[in-house]
Backbone as XML, in Angstrom:
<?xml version="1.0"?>
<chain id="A" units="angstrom">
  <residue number="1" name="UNK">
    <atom name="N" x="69.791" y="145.250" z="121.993"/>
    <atom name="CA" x="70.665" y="144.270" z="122.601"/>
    <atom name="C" x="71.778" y="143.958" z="121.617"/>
  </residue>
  <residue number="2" name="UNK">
    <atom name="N" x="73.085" y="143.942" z="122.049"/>
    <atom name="CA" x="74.234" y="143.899" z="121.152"/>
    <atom name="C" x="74.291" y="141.782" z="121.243"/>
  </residue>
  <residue number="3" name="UNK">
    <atom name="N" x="74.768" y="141.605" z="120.050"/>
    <atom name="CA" x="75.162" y="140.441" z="119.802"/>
    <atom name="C" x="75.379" y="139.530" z="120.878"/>
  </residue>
  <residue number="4" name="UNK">
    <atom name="N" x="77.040" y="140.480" z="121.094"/>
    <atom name="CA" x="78.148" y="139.792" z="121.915"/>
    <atom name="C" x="77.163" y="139.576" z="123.429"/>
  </residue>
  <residue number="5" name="UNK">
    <atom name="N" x="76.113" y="139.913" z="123.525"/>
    <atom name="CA" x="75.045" y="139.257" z="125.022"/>
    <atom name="C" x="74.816" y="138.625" z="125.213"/>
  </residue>
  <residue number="6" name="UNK">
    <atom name="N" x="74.880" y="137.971" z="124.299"/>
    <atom name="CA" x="74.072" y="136.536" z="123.533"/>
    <atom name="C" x="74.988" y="135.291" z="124.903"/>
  </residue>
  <residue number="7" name="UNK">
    <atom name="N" x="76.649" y="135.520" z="124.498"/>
    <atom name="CA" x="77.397" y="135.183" z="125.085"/>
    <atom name="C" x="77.044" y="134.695" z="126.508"/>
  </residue>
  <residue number="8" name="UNK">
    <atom name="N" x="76.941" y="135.714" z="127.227"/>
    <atom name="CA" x="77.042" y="135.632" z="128.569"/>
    <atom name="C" x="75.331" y="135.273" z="129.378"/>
  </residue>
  <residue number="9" name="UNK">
    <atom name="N" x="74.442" y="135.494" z="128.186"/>
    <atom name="CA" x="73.186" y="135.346" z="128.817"/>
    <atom name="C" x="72.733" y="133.816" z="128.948"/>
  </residue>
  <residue number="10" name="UNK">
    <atom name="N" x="72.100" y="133.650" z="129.999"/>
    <atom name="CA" x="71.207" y="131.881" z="130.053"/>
    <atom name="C" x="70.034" y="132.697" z="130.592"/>
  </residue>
  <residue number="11" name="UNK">
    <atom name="N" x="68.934" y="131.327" z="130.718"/>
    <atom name="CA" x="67.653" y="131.015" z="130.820"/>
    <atom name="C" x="67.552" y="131.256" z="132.591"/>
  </residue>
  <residue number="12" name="UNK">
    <atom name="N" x="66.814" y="132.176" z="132.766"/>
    <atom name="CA" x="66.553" y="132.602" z="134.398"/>
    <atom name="C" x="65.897" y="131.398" z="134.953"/>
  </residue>
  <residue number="13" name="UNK">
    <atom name="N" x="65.311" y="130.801" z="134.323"/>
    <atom name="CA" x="64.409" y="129.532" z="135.027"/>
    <atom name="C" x="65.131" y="128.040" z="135.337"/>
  </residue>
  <residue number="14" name="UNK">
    <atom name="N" x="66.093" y="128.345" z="133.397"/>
    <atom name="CA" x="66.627" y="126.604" z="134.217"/>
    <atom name="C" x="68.076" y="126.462" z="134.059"/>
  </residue>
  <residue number="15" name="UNK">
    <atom name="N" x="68.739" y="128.216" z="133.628"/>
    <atom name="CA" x="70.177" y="128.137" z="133.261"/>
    <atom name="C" x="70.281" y="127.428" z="132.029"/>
  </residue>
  <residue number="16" name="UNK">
    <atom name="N" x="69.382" y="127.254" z="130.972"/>
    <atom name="CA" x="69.923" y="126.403" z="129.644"/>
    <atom name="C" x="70.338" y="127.606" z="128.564"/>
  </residue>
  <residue number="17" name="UNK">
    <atom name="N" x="70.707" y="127.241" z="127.480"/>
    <atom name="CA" x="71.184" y="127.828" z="126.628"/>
    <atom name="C" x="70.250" y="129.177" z="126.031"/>
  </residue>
  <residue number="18" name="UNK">
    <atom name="N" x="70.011" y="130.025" z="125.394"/>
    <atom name="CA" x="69.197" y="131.096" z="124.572"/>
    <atom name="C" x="69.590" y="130.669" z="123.444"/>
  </residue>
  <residue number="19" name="UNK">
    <atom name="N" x="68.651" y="130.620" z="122.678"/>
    <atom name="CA" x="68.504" y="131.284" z="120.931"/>
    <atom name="C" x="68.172" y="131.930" z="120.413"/>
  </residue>
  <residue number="20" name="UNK">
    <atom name="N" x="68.798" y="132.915" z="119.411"/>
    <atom name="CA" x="68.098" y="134.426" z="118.747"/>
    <atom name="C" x="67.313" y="133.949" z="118.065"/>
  </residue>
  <residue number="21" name="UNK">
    <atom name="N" x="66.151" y="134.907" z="117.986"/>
    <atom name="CA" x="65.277" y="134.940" z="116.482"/>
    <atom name="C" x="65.356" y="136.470" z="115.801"/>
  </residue>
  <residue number="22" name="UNK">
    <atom name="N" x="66.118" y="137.038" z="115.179"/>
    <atom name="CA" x="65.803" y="138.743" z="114.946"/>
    <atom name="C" x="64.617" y="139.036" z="113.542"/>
  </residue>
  <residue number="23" name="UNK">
    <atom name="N" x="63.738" y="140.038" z="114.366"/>
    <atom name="CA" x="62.819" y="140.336" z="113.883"/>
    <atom name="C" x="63.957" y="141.782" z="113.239"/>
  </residue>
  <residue number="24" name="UNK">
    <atom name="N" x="64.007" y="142.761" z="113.846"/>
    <atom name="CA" x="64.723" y="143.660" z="113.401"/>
    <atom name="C" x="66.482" y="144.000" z="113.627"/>
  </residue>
  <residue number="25" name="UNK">
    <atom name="N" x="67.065" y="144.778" z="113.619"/>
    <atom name="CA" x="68.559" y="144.535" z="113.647"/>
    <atom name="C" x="68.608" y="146.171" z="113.384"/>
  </residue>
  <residue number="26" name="UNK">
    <atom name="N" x="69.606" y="146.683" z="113.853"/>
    <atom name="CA" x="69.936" y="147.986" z="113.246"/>
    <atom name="C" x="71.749" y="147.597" z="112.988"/>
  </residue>
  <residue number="27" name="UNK">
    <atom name="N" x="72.437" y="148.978" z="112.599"/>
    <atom name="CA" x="74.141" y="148.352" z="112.509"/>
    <atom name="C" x="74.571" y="147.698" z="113.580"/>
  </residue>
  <residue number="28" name="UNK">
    <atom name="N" x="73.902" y="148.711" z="114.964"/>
    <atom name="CA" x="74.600" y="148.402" z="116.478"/>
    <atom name="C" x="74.192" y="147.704" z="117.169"/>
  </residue>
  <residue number="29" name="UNK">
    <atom name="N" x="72.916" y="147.135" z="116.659"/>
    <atom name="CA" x="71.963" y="146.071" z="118.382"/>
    <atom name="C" x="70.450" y="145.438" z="117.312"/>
  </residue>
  <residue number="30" name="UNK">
    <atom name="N" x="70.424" y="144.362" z="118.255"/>
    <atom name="CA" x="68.953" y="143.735" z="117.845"/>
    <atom name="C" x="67.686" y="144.781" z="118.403"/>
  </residue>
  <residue number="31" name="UNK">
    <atom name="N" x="66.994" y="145.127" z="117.964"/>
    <atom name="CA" x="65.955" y="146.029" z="118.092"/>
    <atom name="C" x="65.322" y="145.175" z="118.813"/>
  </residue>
  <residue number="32" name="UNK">
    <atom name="N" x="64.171" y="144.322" z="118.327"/>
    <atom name="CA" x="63.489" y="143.597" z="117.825"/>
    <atom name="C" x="63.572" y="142.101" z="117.471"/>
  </residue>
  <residue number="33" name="UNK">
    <atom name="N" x="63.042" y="141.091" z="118.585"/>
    <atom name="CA" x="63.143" y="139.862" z="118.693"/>
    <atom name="C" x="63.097" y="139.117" z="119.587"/>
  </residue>
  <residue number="34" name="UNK">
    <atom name="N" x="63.302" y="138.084" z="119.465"/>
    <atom name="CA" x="63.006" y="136.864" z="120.769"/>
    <atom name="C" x="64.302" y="136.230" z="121.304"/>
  </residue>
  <residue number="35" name="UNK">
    <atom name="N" x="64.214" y="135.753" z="122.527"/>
    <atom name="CA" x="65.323" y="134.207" z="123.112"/>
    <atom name="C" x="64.880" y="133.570" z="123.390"/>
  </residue>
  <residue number="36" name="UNK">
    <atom name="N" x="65.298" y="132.390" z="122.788"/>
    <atom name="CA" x="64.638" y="130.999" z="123.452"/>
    <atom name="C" x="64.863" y="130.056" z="123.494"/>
  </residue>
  <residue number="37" name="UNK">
    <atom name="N" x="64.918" y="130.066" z="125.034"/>
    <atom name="CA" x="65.251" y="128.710" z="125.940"/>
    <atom name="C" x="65.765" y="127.408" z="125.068"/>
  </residue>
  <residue number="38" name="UNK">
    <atom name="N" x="66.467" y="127.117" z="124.765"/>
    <atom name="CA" x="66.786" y="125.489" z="124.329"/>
    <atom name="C" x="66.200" y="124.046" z="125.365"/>
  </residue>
  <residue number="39" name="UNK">
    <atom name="N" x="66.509" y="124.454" z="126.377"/>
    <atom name="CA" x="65.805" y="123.366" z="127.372"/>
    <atom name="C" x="64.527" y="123.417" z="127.752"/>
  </residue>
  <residue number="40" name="UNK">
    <atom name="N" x="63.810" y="124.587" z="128.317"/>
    <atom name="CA" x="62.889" y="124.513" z="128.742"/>
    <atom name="C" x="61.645" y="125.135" z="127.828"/>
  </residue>
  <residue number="41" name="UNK">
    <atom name="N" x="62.296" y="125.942" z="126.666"/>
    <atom name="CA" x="61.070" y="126.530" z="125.415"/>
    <atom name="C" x="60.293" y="127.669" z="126.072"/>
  </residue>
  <residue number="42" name="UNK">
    <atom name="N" x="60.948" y="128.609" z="126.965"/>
    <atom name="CA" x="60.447" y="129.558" z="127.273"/>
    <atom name="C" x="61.267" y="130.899" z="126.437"/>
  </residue>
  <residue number="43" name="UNK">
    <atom name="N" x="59.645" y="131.452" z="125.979"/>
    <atom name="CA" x="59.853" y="132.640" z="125.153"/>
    <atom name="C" x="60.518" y="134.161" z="125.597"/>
  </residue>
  <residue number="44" name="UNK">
    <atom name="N" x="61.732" y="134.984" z="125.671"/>
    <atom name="CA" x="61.822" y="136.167" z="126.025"/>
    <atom name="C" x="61.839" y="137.010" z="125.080"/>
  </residue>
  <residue number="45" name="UNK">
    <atom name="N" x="60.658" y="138.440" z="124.722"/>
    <atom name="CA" x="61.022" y="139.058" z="123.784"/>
    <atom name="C" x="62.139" y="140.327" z="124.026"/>
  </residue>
  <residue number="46" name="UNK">
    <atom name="N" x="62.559" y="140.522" z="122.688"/>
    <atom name="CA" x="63.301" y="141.884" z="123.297"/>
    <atom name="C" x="62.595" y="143.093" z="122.341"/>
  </residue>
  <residue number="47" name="UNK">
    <atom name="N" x="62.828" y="143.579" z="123.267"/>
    <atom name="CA" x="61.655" y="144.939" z="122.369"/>
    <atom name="C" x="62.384" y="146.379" z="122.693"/>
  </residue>
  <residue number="48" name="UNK">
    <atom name="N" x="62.484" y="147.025" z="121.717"/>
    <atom name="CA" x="63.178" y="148.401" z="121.520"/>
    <atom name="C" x="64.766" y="148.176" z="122.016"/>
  </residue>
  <residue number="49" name="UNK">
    <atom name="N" x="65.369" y="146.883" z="121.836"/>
    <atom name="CA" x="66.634" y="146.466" z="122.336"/>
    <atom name="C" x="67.060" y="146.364" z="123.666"/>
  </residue>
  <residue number="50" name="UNK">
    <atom name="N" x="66.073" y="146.006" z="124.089"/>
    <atom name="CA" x="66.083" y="145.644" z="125.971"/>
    <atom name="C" x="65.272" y="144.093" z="125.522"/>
  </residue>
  <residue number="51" name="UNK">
    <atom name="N" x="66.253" y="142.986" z="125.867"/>
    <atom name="CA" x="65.751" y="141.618" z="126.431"/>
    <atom name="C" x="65.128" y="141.620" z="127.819"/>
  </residue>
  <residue number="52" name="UNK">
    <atom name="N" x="64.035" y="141.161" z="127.524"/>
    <atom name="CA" x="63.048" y="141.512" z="128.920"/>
    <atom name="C" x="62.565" y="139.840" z="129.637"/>
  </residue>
  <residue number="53" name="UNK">
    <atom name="N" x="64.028" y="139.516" z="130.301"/>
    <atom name="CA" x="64.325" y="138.152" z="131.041"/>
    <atom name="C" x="63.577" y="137.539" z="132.296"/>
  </residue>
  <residue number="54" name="UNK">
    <atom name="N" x="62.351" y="138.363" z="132.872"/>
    <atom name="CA" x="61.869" y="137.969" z="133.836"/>
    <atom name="C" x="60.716" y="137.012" z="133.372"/>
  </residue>
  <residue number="55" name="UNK">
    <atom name="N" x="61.082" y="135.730" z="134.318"/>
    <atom name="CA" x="60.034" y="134.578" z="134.282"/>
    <atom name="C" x="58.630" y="135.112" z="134.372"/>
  </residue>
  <residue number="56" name="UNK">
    <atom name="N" x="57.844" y="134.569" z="133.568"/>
    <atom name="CA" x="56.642" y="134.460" z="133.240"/>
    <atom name="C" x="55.772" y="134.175" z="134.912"/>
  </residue>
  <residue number="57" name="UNK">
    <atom name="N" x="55.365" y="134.991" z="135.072"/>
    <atom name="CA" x="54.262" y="134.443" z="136.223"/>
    <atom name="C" x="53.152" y="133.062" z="136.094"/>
  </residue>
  <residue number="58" name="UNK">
    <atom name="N" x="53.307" y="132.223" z="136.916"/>
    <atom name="CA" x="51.916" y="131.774" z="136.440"/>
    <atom name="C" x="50.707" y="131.825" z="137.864"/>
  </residue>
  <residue number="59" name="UNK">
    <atom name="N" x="49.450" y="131.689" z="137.521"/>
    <atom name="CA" x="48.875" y="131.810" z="138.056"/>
    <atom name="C" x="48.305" y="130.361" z="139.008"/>
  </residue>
  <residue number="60" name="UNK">
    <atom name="N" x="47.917" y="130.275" z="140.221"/>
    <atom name="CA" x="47.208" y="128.471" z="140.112"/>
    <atom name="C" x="46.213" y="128.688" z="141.107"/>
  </residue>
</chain>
């Protein structure tokens, strides 16, 4: 995932802000790492540089 995504991306659940955490980084993209939610504290990881944004299922 390139930086500049960061930009344009929000929170699928409540539209609030994202925050990076980078676990890894290469020159061109975040490998490796998380977003997370400012409002609602929901975790998205990104893994092999794909942010993987779909809400969490829950079960009831």
């Amino acid at each position: 995932m390139r930086r500049t995504l960061l930009d344009i991306l929000c929170c699928p659940v409540c539209k609030g802000e994202l925050t990076l955490s980078v676990a890894e980084e290469n020159e061109r993209e975040i490998v490796e790492g998380t977003l997370t939610c400012v409002r609602c504290n929901v975790v998205y990881p990104i893994h092999e540089g794909i942010p993987n944004l779909l809400p969490q299922n829950t079960i009831e």
